[in-house]
N, C-alpha and C positions, 0 to 999 in steps of 0.2 A: 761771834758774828762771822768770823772766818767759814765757819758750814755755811751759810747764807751763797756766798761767792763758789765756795769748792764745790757743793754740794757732793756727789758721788764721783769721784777719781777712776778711770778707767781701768785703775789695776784691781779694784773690787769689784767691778761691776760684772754681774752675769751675764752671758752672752745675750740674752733674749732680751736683756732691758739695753744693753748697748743697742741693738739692731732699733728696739724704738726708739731711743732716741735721735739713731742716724738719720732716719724717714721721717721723724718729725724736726729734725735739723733742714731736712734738703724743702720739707712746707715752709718752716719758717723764715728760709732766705728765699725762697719764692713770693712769701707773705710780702717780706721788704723789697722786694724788684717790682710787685703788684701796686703798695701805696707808695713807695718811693723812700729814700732811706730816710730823712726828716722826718716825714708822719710814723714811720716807724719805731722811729726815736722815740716822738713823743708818745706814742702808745707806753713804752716800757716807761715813761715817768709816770704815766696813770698808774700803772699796774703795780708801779714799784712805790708809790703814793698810797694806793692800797696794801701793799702786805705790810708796810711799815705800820698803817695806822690802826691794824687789828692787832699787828706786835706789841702799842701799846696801849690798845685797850686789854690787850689778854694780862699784861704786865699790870696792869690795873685792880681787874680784876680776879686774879691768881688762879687759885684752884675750883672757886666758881664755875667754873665750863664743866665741872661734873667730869665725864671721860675725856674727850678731848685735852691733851695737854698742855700744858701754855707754851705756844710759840710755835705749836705743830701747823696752824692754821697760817699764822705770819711768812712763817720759813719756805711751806709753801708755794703761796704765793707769790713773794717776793723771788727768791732763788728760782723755783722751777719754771714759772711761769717769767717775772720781770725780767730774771738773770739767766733766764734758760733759754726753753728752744723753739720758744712761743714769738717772745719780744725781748731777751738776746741780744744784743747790742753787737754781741761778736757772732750772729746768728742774720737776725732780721736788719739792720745796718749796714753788716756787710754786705750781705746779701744786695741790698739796694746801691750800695755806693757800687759794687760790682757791677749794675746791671747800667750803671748811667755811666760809667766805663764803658762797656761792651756797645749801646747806644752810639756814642759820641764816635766812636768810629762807623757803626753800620748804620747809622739811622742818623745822621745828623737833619736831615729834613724835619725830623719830628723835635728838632727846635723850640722851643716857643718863641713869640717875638719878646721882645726884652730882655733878657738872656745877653748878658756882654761878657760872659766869659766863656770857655770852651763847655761844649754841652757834656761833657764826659764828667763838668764837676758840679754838673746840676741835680743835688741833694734831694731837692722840693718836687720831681717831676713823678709823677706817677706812670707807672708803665701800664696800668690796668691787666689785661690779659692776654698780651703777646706772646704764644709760646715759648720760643728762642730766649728769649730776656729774662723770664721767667724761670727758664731752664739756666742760666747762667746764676741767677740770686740763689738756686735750689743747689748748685755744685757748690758756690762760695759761703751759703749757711752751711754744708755740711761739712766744709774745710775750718771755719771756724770754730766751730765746734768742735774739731779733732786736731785743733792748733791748743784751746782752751784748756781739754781735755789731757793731752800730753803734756802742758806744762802744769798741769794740777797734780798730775801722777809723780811727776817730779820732784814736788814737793813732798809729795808723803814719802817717797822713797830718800828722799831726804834728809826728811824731817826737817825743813829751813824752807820757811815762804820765799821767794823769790820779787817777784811781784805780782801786781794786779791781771790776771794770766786773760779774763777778760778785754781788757783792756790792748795786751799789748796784741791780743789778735784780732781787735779790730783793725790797728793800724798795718800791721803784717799783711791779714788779708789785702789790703788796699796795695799793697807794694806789689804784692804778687798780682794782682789784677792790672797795674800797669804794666808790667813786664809779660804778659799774658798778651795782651790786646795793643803793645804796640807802641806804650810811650815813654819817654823818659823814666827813668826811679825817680830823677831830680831834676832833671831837665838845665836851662843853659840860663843863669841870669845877665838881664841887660844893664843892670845897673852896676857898677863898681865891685860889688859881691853880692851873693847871693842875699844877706841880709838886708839888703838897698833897697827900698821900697818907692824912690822918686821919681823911677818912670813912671810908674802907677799917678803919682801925684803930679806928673806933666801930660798923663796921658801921653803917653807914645805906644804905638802900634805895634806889635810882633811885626819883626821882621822876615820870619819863616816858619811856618806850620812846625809841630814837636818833629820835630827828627825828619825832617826834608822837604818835599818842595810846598809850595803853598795851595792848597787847597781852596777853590774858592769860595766854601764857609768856611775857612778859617781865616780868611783877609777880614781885616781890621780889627781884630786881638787884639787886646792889650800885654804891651809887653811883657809888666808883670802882674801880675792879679791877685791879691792881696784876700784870704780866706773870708776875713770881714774887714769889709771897705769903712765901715763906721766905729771899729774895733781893732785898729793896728798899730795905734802910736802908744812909745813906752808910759809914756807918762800916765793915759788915761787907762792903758791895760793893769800898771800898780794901784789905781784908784779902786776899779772896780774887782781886781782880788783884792783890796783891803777890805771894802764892803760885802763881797758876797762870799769871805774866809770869814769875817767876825759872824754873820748872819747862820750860816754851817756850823757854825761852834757853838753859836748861842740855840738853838734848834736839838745838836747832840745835849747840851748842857742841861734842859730843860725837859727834854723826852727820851733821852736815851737813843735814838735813833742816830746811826751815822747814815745812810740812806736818805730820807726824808729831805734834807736838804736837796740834794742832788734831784730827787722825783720833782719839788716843787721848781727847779733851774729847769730839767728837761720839759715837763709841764710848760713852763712858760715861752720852748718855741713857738708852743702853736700858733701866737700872736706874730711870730719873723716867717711862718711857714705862708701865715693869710697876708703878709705882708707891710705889717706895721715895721714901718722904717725903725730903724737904731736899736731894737732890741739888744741888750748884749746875751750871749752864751758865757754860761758861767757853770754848768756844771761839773766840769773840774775845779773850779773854782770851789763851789759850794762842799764837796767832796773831801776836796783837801783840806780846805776850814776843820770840816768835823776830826778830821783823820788828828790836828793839832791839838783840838779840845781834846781829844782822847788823850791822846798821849800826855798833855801837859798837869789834868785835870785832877788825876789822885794825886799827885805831890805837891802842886803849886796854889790850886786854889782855881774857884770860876773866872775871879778879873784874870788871872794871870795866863788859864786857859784859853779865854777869850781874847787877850791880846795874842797867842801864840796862835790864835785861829786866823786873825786875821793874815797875821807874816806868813804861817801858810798858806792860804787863799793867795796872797799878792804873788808871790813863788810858783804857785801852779798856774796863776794867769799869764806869767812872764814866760813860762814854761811853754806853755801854747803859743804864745806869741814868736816867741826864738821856734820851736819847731815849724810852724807856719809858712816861717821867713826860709827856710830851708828846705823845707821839702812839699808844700804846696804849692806856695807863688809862682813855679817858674816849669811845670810841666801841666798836664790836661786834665789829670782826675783828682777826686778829691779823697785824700790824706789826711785821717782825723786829728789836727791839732790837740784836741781834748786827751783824744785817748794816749798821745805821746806822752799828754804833761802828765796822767795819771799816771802811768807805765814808769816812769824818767820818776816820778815823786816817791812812788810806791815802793820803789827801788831804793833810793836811797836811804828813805824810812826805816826798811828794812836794814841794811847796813849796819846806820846808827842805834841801830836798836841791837844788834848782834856784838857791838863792839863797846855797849854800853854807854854811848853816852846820853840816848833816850832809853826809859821803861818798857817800855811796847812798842810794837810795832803796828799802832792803831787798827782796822780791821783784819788784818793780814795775821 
């Protein structure tokens, strides 16, 4: 499953097929600046929904496709297309969270009403076809891609995964785009420490626009802003990675698919993108589940995988949770909590798997 993510390493690849993919990198985070980085999200859960599901019908039906080979079709889609440079996460994602960065300071007018956080961390907003903004999702998908890309070559030159290299260039991307345009890495928390999240819960207003004077769209901020306002206390963030790590484990356990979890999580923003309150985000969540079954499932057995799905599901929600509290809440754009917890899990996965005290190192 590791090809799926790696697909082609920069150190193999032909000069002609590097340059298309750079130009279809700099479309595809234009793509994400065009619908906005959420709807671009959940595009790659459709798409990544789809190359899983012909994965296992091809698994199904084996040598049946005649020429075609099993998995030529899945791998495909999935990897080039869901994990590529189409709909990319570290492509079309960043691309968008890029551009609602770059917004937030040159266009805060284009606001919407409702909106009570800084508009630099407004995910859902669609940019349509503003040159400038479009041009910034086009520079930050083709930097993603060639953050992806260098640490996949990495690996081969290696030979030791590292971690989840998509992943951790989403969030990368994001850091570098605050520092680009102006705002904090981390910015200043108002509560006790950065992990404090009760001004939030008193409502109290930012005191000073990020990094000096008050701007006045930026009067009456909240001082700290919590990534999801229905999704930030520990107790309930352990509940729902217990549920949606068993759910990913039991999904790998029964289709072979570690993906599919995670498409049917990103899949289900669409209902938080049109607005249905409480949704949770869970495909880290979902993700890391499977990544447990994997690993636990040749030695221990399906119960035993599936409770180890869930511990990790709970682990990668809390994971998100602590990144959040640290490097979202308390500056102007948004910093993918998800992709920290995968990056931060994927990682350690890795580790334990090199020092033996897991078998594998789940898709990695």
């Amino acid at each position: 499953m590791y090809d799926v993510i790696l697909q082609v390493p920069i150190i193999d690849m032909p000069w002609e097929d590097f340059i298309l993919l750079a130009i279809t990198a700099l479309a595809g985070g234009a793509f994400g600046a065009a619908l906005g980085a959420l709807p671009a999200f959940i595009f790659t859960g459709f798409v990544v929904f789809l190359g899983e599901g012909l994965a296992i019908l091809e698994r199904s039906v084996g040598g049946a496709l005649g020429a075609v080979n099993p998995t030529d079709v899945a791998t495909g889609v999935t990897g080039v297309i869901g994990f590529g440079a189409i709909t990319g996460p570290h492509i079309a994602f960043a691309g968008g969270v890029a551009a609602s960065a770059y917004a937030g300071k040159k266009y805060p007018e284009m606001e919407p009403d409702g909106w009570d956080y800084h508009f630099g961390k407004n995910i859902l907003y669609a940019f349509g076809t503003k040159p400038d903004i479009l041009a910034v999702g086009a520079i930050f998908g083709l930097l993603g891609m060639l953050i992806t890309q260098l640490g996949n070559a990495l690996v081969v030159v290696s030979g030791t995964a590292a971690t989840d290299f998509i992943a951790f260039s989403v969030f990368a991307t994001a850091f570098i785009a605050r520092a680009v345009f102006g705002y904090p890495i981390v910015g200043r928390p108002s509560g006790s420490s950065l992990l404090d999240m009760s001004p939030f819960e008193r409502e109290e207003p930012r005191a000073q626009a990020d990094g000096g004077e008050v701007p006045t769209e930026h009067k009456g901020r909240l001082a700290t802003e919590p990534w999801l306002p229905h999704q930030y206390k520990w107790s309930g963030v352990t509940v729902i990675g217990l549920v949606g790590g068993i759910l990913g484990g039991y999904i790998y356990i029964q289709t072979g698919s570690i993906f599919l979890g995670y498409a049917i999580s990103a899949i289900s923003l669409l209902f938080l993108n049109l607005g249905v309150e409480k949704i949770p985000v869970t495909h880290h969540i979902t993700l890391i589940g499977a990544v447990g079954a994997v690993v636990f499932l040749p030695e221990a057995g399906a119960v035993a995988a599936l409770l180890a799905a869930g511990v990790f599901g709970a682990v990668s929600g809390l994971l998100g949770e602590l990144t959040q509290r640290l490097f979202y809440s308390h500056s102007g754009t948004h910093v993918d909590p998800p992709a920290m917890a995968i990056a931060i899990a994927m990682f350690v996965v890795v580790v334990l798997s090199l020092v033996g005290v897991i078998p594998n190192a789940g898709y990695l």
